[in-house]
C-alpha positions as CSV (number, residue, x, y, z in Angstrom):
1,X,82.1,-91.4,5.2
2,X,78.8,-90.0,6.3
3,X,77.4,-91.0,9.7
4,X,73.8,-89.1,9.4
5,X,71.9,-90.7,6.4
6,X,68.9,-90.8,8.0
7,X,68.6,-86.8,9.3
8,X,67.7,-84.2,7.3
9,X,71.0,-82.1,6.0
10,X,69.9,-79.2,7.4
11,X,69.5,-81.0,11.4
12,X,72.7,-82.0,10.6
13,X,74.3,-79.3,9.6
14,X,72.6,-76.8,12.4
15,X,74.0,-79.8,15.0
16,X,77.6,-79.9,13.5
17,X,77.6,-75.9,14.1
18,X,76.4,-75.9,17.5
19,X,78.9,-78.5,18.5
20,X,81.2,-76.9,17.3
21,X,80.8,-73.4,18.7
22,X,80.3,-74.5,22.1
23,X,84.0,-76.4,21.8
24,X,85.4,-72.8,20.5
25,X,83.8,-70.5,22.9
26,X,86.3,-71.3,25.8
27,X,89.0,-70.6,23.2
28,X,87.4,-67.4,21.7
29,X,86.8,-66.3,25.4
30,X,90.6,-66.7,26.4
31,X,91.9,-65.0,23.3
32,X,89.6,-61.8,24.3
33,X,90.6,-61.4,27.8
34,X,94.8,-61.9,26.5
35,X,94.1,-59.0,24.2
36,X,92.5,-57.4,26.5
37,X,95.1,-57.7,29.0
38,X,97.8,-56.8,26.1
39,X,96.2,-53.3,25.0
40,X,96.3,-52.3,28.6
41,X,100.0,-53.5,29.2
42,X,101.0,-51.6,26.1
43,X,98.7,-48.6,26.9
44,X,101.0,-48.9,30.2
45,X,103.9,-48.7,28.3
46,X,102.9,-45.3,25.6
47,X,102.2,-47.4,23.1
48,X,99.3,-45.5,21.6
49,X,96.8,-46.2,18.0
């Protein structure tokens, strides 16, 4: 099932991975300020690495 016969792999590859990314940064973003707001919650509690 391939949509993109006539683009170069490469376009279509660098295309695929941009569209991508931009729909996971929202979700990498989230996950970084939870963790964030987890170290300090069990700094809070002595918990220490």
């Amino acid at each position: 099932m391939r949509h993109f016969k006539a683009v170069g792999k490469g376009k279509v590859k660098k295309e695929i991975l941009k569209k991508a990314f931009m729909k996971l940064l929202p979700i990498k973003c989230s996950y970084l300020f939870v963790s964030m707001a987890y170290g300090i919650m069990m700094e809070d509690a002595g918990v220490t690495w």
